[in-house]
CHARMM internal coordinates of N, CA and C (Angstrom, degrees):
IC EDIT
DIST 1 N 1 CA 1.4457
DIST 1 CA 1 C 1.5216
ANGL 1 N 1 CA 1 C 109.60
DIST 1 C 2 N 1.4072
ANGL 1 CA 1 C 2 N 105.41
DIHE 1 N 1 CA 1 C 2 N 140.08
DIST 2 N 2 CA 1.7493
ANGL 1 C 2 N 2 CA 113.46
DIHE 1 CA 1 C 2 N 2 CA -178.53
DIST 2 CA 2 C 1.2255
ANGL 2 N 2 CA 2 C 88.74
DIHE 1 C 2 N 2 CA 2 C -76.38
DIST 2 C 3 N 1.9312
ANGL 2 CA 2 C 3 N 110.26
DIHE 2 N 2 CA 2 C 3 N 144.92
DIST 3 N 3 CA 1.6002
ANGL 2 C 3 N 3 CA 119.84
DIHE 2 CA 2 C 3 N 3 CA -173.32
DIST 3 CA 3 C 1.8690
ANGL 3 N 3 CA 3 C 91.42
DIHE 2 C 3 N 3 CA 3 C -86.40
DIST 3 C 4 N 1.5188
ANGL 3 CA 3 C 4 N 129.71
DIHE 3 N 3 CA 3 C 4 N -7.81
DIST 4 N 4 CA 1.0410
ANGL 3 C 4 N 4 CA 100.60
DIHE 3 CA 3 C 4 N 4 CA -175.00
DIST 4 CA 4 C 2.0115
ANGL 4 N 4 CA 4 C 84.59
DIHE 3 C 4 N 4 CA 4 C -145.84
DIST 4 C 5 N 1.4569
ANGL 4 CA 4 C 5 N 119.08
DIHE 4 N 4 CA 4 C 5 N 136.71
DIST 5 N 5 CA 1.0330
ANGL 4 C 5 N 5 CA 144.30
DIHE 4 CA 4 C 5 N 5 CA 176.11
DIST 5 CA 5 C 1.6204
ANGL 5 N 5 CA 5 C 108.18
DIHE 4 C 5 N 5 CA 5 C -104.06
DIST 5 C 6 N 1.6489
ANGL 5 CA 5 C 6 N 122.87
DIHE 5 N 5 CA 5 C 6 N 160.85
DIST 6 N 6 CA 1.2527
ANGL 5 C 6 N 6 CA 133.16
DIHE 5 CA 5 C 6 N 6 CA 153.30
DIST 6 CA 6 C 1.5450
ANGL 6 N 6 CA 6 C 103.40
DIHE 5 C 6 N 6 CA 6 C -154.08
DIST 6 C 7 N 1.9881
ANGL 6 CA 6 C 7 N 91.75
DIHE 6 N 6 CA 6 C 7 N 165.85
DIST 7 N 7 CA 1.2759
ANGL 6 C 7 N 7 CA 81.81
DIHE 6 CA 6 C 7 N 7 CA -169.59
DIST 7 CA 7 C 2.1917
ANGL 7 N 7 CA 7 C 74.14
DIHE 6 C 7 N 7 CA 7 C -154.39
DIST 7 C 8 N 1.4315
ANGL 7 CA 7 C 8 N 112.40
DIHE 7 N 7 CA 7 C 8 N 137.77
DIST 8 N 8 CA 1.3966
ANGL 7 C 8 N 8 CA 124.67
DIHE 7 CA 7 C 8 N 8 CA 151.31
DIST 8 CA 8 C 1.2014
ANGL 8 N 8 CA 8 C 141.22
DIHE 7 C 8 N 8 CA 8 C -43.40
DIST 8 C 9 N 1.1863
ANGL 8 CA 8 C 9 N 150.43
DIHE 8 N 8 CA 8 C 9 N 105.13
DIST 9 N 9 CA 1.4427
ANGL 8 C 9 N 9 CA 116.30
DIHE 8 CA 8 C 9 N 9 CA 174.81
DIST 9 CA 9 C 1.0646
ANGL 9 N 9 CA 9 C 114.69
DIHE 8 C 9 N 9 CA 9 C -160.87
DIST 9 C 10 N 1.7368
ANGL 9 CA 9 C 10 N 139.01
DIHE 9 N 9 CA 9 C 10 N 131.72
DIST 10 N 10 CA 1.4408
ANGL 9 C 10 N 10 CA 118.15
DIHE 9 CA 9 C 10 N 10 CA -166.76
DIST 10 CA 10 C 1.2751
ANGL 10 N 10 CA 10 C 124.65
DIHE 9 C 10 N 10 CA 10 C 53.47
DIST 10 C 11 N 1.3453
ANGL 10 CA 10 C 11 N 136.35
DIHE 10 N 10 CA 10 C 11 N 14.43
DIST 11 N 11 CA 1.9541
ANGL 10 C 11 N 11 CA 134.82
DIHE 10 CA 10 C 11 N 11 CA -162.99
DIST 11 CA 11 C 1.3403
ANGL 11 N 11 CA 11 C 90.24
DIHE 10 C 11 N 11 CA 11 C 54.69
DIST 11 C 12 N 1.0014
ANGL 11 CA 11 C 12 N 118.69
DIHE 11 N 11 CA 11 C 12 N 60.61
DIST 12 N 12 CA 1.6434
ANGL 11 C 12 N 12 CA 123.13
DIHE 11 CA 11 C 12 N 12 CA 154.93
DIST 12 CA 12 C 1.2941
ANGL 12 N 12 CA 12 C 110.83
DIHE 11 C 12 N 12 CA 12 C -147.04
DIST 12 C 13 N 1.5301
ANGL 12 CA 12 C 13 N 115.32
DIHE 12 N 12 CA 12 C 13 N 111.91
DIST 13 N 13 CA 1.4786
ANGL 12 C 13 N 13 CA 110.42
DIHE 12 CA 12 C 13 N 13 CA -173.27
DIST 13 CA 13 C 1.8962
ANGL 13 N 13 CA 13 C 98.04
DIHE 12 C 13 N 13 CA 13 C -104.59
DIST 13 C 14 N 1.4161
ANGL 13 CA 13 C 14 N 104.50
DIHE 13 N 13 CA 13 C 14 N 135.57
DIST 14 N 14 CA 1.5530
ANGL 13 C 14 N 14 CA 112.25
DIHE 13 CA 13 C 14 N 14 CA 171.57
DIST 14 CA 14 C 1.1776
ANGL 14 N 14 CA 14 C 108.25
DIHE 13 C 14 N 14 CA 14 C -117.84
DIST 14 C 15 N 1.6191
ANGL 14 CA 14 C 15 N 103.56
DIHE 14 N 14 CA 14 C 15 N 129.59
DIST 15 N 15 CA 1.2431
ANGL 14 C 15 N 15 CA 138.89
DIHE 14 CA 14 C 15 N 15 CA -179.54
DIST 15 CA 15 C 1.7478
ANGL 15 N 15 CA 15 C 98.02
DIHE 14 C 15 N 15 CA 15 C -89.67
DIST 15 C 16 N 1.1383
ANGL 15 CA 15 C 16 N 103.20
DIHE 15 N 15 CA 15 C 16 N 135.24
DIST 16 N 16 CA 2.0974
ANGL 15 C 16 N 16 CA 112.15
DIHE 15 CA 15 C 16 N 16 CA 173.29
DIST 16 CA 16 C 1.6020
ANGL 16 N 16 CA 16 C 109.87
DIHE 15 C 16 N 16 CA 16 C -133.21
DIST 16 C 17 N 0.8944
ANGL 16 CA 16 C 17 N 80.01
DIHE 16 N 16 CA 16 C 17 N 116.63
DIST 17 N 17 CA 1.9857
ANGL 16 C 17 N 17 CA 76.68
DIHE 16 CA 16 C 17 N 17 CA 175.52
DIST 17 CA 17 C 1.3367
ANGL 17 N 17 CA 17 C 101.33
DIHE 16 C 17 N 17 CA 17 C -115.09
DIST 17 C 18 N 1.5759
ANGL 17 CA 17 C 18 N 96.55
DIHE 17 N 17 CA 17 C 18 N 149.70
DIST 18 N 18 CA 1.3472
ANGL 17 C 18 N 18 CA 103.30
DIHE 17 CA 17 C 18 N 18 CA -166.89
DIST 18 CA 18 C 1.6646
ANGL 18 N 18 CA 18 C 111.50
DIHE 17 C 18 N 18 CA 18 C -136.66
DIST 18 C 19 N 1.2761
ANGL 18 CA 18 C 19 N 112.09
DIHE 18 N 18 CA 18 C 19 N 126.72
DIST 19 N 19 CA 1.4777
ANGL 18 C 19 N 19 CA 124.80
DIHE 18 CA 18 C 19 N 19 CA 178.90
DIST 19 CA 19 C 1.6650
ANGL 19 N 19 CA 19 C 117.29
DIHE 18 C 19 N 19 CA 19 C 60.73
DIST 19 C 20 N 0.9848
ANGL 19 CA 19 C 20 N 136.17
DIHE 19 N 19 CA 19 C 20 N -82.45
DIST 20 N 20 CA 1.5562
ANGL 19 C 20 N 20 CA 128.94
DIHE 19 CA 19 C 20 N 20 CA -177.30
DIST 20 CA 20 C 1.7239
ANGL 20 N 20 CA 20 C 112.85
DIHE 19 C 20 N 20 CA 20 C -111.11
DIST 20 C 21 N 0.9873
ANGL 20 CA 20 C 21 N 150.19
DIHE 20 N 20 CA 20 C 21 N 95.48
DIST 21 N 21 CA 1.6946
ANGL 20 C 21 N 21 CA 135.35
DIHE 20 CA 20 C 21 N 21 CA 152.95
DIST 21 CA 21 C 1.4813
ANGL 21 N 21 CA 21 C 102.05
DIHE 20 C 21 N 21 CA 21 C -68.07
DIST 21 C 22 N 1.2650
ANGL 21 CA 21 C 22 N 123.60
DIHE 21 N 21 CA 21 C 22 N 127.35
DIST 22 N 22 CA 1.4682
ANGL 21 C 22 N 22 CA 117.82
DIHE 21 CA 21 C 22 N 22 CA 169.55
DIST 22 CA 22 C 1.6464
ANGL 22 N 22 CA 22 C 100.37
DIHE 21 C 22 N 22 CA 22 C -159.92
DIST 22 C 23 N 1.2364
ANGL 22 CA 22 C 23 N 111.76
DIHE 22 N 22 CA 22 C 23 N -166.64
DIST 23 N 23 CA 1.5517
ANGL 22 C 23 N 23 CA 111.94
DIHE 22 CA 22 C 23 N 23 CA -153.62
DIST 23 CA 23 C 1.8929
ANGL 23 N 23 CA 23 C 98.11
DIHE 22 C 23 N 23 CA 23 C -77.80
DIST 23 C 24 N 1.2527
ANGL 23 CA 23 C 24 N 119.69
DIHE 23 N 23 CA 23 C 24 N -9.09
DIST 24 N 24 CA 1.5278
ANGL 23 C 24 N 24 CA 138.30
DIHE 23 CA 23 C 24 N 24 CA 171.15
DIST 24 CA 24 C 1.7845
ANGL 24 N 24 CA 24 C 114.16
DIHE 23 C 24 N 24 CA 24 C -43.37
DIST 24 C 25 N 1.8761
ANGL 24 CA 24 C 25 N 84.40
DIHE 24 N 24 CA 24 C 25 N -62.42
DIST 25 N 25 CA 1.8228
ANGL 24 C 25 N 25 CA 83.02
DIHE 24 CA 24 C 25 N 25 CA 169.96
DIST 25 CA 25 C 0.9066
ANGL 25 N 25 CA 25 C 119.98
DIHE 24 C 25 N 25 CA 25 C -160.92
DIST 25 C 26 N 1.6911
ANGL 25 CA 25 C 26 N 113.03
DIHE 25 N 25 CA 25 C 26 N 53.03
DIST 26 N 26 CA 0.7774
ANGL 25 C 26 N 26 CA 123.30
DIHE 25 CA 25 C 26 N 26 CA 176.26
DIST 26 CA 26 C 1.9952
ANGL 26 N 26 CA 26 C 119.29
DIHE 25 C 26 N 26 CA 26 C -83.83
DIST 26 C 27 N 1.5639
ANGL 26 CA 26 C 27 N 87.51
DIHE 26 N 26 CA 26 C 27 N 6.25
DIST 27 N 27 CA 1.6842
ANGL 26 C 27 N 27 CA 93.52
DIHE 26 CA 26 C 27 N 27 CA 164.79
DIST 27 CA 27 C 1.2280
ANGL 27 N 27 CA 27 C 118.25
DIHE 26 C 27 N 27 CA 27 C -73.44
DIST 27 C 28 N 1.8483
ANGL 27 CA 27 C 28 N 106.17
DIHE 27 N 27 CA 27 C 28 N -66.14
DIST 28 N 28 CA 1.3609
ANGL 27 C 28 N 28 CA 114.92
DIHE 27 CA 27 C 28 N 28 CA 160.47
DIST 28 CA 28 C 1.2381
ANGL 28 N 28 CA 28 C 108.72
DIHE 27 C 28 N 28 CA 28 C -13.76
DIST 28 C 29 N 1.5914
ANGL 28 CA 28 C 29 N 125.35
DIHE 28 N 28 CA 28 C 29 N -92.74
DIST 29 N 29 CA 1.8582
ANGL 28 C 29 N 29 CA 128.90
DIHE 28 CA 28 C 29 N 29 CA -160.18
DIST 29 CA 29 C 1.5381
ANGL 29 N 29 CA 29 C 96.43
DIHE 28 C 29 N 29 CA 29 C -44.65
DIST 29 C 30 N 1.1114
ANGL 29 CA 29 C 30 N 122.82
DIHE 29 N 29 CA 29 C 30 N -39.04
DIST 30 N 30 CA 1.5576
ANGL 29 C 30 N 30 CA 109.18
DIHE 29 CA 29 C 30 N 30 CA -160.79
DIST 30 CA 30 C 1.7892
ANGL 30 N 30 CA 30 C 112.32
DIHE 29 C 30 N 30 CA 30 C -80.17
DIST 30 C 31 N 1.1497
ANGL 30 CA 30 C 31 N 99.02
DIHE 30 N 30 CA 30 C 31 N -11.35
DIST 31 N 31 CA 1.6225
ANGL 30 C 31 N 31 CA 107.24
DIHE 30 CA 30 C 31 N 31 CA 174.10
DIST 31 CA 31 C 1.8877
ANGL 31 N 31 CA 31 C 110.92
DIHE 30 C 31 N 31 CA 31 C -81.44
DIST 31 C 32 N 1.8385
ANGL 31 CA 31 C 32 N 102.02
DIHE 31 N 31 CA 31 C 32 N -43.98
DIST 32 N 32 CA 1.3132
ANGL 31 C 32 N 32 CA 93.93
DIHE 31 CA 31 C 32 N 32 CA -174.30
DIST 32 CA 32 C 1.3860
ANGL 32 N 32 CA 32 C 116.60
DIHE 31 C 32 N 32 CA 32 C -78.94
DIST 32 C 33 N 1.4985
ANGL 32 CA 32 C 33 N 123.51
DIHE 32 N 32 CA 32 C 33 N -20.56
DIST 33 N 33 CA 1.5707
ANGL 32 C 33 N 33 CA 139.64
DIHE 32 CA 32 C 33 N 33 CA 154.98
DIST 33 CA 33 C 1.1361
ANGL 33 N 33 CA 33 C 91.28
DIHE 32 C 33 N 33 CA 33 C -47.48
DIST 33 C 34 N 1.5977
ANGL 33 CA 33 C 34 N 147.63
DIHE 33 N 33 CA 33 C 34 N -119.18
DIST 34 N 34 CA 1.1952
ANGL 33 C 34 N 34 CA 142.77
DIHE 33 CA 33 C 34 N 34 CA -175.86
DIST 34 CA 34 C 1.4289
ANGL 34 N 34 CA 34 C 121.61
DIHE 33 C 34 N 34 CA 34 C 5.70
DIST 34 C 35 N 1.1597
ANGL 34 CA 34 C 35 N 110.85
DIHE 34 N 34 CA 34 C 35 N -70.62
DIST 35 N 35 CA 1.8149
ANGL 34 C 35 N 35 CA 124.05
DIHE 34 CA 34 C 35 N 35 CA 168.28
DIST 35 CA 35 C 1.3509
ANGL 35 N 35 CA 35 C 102.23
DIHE 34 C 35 N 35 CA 35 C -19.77
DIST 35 C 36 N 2.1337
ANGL 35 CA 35 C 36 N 98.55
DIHE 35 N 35 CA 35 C 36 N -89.98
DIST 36 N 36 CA 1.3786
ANGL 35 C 36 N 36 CA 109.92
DIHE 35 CA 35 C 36 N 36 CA 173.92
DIST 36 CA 36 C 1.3583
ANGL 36 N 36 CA 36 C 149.46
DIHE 35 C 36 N 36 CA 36 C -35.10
DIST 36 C 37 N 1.1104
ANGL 36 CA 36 C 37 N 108.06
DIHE 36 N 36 CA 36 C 37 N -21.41
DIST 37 N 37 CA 1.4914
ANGL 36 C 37 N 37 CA 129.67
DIHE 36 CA 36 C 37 N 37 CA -178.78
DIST 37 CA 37 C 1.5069
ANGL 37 N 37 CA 37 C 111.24
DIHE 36 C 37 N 37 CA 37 C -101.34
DIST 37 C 38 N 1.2239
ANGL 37 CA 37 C 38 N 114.56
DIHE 37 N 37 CA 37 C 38 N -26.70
DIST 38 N 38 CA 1.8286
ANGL 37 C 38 N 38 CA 119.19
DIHE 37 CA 37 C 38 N 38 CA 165.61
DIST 38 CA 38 C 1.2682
ANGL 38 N 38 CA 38 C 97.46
DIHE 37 C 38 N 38 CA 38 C -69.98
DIST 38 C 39 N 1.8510
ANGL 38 CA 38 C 39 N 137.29
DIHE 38 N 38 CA 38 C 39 N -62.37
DIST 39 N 39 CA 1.1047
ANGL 38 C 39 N 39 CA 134.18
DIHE 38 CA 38 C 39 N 39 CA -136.38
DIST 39 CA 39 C 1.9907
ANGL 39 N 39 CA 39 C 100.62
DIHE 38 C 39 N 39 CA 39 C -94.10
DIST 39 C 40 N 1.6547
ANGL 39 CA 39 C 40 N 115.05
DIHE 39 N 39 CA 39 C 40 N -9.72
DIST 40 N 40 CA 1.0416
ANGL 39 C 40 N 40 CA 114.00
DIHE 39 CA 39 C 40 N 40 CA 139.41
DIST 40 CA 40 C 1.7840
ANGL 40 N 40 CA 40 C 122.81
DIHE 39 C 40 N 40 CA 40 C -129.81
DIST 40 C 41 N 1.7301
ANGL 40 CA 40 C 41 N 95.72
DIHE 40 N 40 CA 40 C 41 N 138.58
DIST 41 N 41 CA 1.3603
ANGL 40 C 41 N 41 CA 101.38
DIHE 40 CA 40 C 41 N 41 CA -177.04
DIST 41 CA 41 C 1.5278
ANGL 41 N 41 CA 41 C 77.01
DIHE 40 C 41 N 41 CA 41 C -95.32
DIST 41 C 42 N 1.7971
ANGL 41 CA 41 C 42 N 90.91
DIHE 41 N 41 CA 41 C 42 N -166.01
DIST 42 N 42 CA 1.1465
ANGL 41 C 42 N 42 CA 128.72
DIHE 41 CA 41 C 42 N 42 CA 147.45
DIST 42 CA 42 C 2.1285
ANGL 42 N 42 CA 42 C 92.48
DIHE 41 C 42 N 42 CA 42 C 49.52
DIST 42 C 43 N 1.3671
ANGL 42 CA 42 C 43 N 139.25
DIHE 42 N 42 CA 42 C 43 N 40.17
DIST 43 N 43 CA 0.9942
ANGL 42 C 43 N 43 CA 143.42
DIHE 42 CA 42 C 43 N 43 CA 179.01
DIST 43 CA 43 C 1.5912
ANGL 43 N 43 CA 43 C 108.17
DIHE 42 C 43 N 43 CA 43 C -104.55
DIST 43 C 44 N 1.7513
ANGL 43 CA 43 C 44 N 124.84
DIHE 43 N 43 CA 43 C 44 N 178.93
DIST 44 N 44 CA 1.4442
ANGL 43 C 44 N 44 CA 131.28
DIHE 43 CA 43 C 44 N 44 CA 138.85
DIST 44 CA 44 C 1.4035
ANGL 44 N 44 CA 44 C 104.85
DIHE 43 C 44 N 44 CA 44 C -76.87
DIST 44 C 45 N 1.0935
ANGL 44 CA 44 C 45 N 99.44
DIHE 44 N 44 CA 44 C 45 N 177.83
DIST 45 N 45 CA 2.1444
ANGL 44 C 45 N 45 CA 103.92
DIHE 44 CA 44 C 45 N 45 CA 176.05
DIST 45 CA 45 C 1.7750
ANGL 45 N 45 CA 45 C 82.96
DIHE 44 C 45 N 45 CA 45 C -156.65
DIST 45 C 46 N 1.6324
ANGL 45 CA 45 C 46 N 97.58
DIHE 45 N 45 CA 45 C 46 N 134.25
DIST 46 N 46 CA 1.0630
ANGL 45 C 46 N 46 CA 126.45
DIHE 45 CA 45 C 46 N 46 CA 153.05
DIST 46 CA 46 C 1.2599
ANGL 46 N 46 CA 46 C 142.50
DIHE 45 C 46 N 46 CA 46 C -129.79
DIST 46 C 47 N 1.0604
ANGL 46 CA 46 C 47 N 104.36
DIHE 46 N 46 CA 46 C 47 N 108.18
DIST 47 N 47 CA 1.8337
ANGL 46 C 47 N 47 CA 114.24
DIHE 46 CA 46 C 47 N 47 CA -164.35
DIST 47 CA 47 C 1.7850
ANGL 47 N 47 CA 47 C 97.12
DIHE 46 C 47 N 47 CA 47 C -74.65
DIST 47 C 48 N 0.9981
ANGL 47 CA 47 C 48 N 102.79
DIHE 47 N 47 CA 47 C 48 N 118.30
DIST 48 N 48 CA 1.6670
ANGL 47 C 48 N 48 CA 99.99
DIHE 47 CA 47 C 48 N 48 CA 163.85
DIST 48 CA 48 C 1.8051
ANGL 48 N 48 CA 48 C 112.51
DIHE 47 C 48 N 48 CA 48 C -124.68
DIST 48 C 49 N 0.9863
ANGL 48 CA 48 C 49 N 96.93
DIHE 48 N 48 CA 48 C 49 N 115.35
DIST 49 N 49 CA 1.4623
ANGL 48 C 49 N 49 CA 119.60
DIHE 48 CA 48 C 49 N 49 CA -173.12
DIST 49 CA 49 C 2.0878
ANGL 49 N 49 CA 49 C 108.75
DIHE 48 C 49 N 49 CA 49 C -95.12
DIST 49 C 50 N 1.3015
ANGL 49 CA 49 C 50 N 117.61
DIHE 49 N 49 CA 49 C 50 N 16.14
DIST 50 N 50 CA 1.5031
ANGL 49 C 50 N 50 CA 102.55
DIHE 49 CA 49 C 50 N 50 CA -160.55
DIST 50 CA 50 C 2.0618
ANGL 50 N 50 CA 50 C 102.10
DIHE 49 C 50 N 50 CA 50 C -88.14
DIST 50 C 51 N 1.4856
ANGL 50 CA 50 C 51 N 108.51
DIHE 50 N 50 CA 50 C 51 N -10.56
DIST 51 N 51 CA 1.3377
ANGL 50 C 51 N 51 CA 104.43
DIHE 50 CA 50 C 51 N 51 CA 175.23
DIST 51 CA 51 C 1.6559
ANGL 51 N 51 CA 51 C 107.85
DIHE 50 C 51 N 51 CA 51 C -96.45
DIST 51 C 52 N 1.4990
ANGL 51 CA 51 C 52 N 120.79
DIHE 51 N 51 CA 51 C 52 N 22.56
DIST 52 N 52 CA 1.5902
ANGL 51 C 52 N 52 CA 105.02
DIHE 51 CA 51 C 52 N 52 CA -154.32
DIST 52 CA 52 C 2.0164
ANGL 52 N 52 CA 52 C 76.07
DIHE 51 C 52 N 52 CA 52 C -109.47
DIST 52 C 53 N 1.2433
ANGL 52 CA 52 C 53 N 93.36
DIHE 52 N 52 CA 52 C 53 N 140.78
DIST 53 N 53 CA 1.7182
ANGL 52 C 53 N 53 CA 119.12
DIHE 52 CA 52 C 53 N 53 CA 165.21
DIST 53 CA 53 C 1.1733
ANGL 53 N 53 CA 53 C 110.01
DIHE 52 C 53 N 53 CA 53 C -77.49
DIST 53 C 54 N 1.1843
ANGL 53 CA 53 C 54 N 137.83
DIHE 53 N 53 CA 53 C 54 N -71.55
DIST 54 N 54 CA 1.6116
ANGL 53 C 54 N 54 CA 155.08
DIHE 53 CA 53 C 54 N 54 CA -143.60
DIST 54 CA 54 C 1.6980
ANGL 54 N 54 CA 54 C 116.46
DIHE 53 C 54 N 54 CA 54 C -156.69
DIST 54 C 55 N 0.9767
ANGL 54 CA 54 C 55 N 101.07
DIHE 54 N 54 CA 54 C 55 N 110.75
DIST 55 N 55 CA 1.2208
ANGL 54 C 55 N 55 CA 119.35
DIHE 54 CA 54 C 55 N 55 CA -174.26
DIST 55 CA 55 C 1.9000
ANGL 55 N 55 CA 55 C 118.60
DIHE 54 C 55 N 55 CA 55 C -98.50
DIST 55 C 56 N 1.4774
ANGL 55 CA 55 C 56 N 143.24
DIHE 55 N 55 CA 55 C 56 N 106.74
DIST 56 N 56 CA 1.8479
ANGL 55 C 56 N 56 CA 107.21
DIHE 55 CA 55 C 56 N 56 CA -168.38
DIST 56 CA 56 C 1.4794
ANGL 56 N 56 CA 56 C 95.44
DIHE 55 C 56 N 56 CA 56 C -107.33
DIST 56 C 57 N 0.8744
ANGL 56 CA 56 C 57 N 110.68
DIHE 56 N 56 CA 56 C 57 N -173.13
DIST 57 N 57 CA 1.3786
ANGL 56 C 57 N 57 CA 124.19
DIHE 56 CA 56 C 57 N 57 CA 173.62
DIST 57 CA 57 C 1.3576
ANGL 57 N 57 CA 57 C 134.81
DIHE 56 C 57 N 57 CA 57 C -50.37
DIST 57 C 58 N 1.4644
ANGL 57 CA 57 C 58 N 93.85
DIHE 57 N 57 CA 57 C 58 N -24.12
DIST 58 N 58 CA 1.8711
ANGL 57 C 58 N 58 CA 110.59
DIHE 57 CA 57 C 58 N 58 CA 164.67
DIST 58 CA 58 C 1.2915
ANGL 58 N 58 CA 58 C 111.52
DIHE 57 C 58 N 58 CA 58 C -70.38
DIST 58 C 59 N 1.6083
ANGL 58 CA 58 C 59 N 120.37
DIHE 58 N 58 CA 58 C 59 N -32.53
DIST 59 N 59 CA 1.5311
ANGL 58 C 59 N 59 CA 125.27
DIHE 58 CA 58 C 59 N 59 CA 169.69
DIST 59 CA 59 C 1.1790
ANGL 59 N 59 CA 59 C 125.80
DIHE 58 C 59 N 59 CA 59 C -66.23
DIST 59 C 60 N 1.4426
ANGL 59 CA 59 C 60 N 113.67
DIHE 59 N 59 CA 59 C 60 N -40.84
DIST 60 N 60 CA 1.6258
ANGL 59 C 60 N 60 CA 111.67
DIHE 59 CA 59 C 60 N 60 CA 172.94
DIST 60 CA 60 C 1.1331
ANGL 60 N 60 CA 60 C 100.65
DIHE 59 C 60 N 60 CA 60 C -84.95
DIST 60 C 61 N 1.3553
ANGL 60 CA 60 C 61 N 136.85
DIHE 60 N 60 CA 60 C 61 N -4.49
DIST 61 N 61 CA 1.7443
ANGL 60 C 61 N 61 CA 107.86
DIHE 60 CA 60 C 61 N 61 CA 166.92
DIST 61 CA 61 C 1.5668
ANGL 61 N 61 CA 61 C 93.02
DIHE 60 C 61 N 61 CA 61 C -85.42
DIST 61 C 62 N 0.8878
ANGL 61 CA 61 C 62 N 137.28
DIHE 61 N 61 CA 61 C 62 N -41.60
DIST 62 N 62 CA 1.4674
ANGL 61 C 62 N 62 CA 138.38
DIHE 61 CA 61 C 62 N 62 CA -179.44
DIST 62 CA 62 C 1.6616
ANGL 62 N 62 CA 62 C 99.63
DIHE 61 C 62 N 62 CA 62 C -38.98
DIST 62 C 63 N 1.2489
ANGL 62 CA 62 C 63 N 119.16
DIHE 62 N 62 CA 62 C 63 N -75.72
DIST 63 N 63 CA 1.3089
ANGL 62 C 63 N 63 CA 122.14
DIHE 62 CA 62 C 63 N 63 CA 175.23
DIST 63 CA 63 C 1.2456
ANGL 63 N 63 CA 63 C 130.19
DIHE 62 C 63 N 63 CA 63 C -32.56
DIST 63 C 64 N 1.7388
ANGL 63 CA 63 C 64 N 118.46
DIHE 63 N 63 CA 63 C 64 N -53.53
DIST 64 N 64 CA 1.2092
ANGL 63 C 64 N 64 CA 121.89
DIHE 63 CA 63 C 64 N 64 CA 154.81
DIST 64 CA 64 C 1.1992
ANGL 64 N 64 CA 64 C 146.65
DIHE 63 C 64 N 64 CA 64 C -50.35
DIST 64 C 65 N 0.9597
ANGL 64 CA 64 C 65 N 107.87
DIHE 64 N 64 CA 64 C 65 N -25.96
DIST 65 N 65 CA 1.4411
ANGL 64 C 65 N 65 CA 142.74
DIHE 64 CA 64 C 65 N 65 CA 151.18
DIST 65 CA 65 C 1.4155
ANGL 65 N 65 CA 65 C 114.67
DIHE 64 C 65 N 65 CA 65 C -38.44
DIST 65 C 66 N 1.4512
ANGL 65 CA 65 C 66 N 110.32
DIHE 65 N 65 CA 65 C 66 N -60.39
DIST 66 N 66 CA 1.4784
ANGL 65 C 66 N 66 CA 117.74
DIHE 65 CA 65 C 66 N 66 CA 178.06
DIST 66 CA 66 C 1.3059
ANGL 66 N 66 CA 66 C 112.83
DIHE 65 C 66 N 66 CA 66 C -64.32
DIST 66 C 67 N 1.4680
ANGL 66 CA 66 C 67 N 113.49
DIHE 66 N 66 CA 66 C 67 N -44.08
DIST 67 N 67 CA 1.6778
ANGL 66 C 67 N 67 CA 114.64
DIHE 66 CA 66 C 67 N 67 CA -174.34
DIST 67 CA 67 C 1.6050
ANGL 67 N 67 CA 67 C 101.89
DIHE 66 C 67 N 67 CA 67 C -71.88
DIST 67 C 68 N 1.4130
ANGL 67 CA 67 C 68 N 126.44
DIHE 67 N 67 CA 67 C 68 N -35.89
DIST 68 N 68 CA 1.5034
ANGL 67 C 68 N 68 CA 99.79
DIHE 67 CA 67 C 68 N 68 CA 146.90
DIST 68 CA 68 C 1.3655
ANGL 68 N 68 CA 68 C 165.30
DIHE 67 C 68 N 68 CA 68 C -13.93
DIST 68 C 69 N 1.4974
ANGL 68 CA 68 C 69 N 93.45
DIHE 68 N 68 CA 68 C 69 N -47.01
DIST 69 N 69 CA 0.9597
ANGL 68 C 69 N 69 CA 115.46
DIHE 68 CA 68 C 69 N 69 CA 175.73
DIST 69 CA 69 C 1.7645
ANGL 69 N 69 CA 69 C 137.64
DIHE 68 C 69 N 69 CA 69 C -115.18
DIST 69 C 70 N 1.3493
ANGL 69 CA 69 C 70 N 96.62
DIHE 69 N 69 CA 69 C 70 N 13.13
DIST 70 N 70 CA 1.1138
ANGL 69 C 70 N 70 CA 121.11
DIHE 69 CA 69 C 70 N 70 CA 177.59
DIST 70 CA 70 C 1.5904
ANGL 70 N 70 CA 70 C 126.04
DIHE 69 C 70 N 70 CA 70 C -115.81
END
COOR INIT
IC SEED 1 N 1 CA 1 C
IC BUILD
């Protein structure tokens, strides 16, 4: 399973994270966040966190990051 999913809908893009974000790959997510968020402007963003286990500190800066920029 991909640790991080999206899905379109209505100008609402949902973000799913899944099982661990940690300093492992939390590059990966931050590249396909990046991606996603260039290839839509002007969107909602929804972080949904209800399948994520463990989250470290590289993830919530990751996260914050997003609400940055949105």
């Amino acid at each position: 399973m991909n640790v991080i999913t999206y899905d379109l809908k209505d100008n609402t893009l949902y973000i799913y994270f899944h099982k661990r974000v940690d300093a492992n790959n939390v590059n990966e997510i931050s590249v396909v966040i990046k991606d996603l968020l260039d290839k839509n402007t002007n969107v909602n963003v929804i972080l949904d966190c209800e399948d994520l286990d463990y989250i470290s500190s590289a993830g919530l800066r990751e996260v914050l990051k997003v609400k940055k920029k949105i």
